[in-house]
PyMOL Python script that loads the backbone (N, CA, C, O; Angstrom):
from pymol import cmd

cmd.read_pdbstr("""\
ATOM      1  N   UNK A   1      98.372  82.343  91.077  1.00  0.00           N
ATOM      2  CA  UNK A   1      99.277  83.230  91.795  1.00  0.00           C
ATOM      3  C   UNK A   1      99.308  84.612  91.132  1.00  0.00           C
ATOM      4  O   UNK A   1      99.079  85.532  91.916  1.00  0.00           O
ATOM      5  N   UNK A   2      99.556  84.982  89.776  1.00  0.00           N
ATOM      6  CA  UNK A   2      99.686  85.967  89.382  1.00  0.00           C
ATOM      7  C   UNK A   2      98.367  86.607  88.713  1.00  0.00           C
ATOM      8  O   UNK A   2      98.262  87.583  87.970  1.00  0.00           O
ATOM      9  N   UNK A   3      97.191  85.543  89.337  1.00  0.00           N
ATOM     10  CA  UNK A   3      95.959  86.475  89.116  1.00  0.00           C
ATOM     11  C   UNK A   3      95.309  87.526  89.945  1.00  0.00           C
ATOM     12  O   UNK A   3      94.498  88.417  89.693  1.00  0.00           O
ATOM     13  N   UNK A   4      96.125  87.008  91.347  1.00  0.00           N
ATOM     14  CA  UNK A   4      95.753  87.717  92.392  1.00  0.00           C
ATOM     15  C   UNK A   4      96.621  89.157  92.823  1.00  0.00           C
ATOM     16  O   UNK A   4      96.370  90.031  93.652  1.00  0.00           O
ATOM     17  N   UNK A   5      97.601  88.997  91.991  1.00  0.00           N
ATOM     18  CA  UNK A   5      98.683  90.533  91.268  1.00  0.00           C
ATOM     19  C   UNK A   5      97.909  91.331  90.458  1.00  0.00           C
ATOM     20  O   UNK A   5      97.497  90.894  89.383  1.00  0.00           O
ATOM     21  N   UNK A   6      97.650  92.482  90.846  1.00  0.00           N
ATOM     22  CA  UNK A   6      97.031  94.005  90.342  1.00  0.00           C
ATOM     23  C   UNK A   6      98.811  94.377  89.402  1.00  0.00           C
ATOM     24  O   UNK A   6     100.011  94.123  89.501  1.00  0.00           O
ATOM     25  N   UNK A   7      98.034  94.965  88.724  1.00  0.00           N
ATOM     26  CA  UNK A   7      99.149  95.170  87.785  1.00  0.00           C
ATOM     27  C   UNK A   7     100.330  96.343  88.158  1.00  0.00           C
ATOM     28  O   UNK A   7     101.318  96.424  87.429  1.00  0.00           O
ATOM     29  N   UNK A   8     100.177  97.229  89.308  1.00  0.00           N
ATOM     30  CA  UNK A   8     100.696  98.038  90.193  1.00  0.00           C
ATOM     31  C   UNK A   8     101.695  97.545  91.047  1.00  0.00           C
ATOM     32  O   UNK A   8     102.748  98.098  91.365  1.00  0.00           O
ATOM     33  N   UNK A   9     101.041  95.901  91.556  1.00  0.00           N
ATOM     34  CA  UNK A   9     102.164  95.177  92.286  1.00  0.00           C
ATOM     35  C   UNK A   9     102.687  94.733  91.629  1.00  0.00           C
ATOM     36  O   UNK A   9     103.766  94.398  92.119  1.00  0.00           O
ATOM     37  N   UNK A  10     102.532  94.304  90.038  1.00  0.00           N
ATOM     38  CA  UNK A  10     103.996  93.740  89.198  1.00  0.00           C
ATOM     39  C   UNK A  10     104.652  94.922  88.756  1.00  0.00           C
ATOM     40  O   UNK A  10     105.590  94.583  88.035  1.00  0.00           O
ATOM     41  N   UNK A  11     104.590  95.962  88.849  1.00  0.00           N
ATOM     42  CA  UNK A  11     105.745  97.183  88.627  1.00  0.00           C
ATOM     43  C   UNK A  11     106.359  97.215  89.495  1.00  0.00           C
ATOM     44  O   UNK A  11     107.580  97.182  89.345  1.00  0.00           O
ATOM     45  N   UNK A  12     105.644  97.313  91.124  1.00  0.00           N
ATOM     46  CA  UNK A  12     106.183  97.762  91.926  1.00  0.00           C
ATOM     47  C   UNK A  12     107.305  96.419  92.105  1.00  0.00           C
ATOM     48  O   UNK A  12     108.421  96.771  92.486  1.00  0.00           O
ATOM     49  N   UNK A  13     107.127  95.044  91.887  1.00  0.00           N
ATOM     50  CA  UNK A  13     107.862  93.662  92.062  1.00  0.00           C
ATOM     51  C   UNK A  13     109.255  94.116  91.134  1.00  0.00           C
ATOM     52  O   UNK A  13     110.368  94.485  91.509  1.00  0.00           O
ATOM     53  N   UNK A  14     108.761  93.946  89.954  1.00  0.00           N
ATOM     54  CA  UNK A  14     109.655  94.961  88.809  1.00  0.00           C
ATOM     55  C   UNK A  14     110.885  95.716  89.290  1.00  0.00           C
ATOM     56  O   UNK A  14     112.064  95.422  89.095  1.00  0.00           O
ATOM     57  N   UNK A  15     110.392  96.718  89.938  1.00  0.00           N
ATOM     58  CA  UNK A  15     111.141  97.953  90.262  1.00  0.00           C
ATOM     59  C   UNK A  15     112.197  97.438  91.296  1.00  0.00           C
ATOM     60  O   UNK A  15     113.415  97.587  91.195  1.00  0.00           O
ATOM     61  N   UNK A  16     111.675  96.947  92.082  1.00  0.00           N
ATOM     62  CA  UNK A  16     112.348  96.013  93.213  1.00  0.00           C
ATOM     63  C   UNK A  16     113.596  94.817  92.800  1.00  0.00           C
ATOM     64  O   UNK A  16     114.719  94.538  93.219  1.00  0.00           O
ATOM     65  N   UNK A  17     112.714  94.343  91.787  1.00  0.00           N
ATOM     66  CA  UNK A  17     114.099  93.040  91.475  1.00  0.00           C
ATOM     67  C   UNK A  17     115.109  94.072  90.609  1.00  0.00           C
ATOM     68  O   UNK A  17     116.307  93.822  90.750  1.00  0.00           O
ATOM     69  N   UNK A  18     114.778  95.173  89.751  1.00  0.00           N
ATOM     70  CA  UNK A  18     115.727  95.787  89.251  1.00  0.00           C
ATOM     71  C   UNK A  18     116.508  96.309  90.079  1.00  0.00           C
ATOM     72  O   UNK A  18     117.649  96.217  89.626  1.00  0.00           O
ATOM     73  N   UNK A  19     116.498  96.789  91.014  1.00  0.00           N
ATOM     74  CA  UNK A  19     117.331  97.455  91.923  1.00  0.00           C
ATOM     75  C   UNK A  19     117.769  96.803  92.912  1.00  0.00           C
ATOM     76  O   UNK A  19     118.360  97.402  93.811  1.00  0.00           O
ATOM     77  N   UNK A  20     117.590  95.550  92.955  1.00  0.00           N
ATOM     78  CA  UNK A  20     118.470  94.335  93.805  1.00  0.00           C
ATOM     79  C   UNK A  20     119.216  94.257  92.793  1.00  0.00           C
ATOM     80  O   UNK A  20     120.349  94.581  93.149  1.00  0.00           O
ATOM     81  N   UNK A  21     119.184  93.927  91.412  1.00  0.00           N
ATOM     82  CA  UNK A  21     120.220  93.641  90.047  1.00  0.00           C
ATOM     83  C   UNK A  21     121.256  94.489  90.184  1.00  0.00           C
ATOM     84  O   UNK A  21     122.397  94.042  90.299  1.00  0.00           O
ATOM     85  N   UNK A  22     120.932  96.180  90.191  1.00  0.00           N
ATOM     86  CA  UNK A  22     121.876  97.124  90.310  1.00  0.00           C
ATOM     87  C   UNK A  22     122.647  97.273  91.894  1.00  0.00           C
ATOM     88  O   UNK A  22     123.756  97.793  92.022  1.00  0.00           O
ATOM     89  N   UNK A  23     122.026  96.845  92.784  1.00  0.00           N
ATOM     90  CA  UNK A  23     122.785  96.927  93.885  1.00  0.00           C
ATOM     91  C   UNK A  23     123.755  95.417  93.841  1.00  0.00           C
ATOM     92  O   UNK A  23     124.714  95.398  94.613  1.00  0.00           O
ATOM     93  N   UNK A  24     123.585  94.524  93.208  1.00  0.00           N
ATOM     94  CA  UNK A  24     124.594  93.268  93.295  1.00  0.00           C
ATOM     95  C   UNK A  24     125.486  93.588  92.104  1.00  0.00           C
ATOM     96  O   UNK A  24     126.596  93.114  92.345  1.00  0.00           O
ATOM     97  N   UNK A  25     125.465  94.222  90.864  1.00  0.00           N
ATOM     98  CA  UNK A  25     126.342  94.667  90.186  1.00  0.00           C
ATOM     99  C   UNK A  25     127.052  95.934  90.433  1.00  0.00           C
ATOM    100  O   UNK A  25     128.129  96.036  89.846  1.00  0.00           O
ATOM    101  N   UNK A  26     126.737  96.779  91.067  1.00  0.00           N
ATOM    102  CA  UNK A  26     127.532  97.591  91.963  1.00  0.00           C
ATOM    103  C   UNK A  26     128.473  97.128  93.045  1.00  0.00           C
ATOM    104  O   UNK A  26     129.603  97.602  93.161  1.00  0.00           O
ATOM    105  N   UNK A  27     128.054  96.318  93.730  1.00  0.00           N
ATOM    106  CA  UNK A  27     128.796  95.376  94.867  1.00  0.00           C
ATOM    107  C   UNK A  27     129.828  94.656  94.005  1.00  0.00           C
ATOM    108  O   UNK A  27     131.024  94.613  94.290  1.00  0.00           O
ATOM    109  N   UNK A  28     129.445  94.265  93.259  1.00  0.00           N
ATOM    110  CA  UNK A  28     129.999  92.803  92.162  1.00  0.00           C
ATOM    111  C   UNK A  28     131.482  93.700  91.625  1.00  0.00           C
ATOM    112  O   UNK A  28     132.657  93.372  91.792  1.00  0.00           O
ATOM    113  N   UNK A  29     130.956  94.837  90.986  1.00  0.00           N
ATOM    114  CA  UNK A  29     132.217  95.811  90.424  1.00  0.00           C
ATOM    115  C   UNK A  29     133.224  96.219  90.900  1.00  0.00           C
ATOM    116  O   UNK A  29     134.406  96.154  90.564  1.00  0.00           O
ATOM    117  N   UNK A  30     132.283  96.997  92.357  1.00  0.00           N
ATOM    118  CA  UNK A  30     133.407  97.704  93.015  1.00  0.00           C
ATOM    119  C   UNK A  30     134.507  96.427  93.874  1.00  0.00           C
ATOM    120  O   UNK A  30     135.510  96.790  94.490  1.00  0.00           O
TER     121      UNK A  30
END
""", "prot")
cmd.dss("prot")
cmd.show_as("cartoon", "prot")
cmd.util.cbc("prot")
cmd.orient("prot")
């Protein structure tokens, strides 16, 4: 599975789950 991941799509995966994190702890806070 993660051989067929270019290393561009695990940043871009990266970038993505981080900013689901910050949008559910923003939600979570307010």
């Amino acid at each position: 599975m993660f051989s067929k991941l270019s290393k561009t799509d695990l940043t871009l995966y990266v970038m993505f789950g981080l900013s689901l994190v910050f949008l559910y702890c923003a939600i979570a806070v307010s």
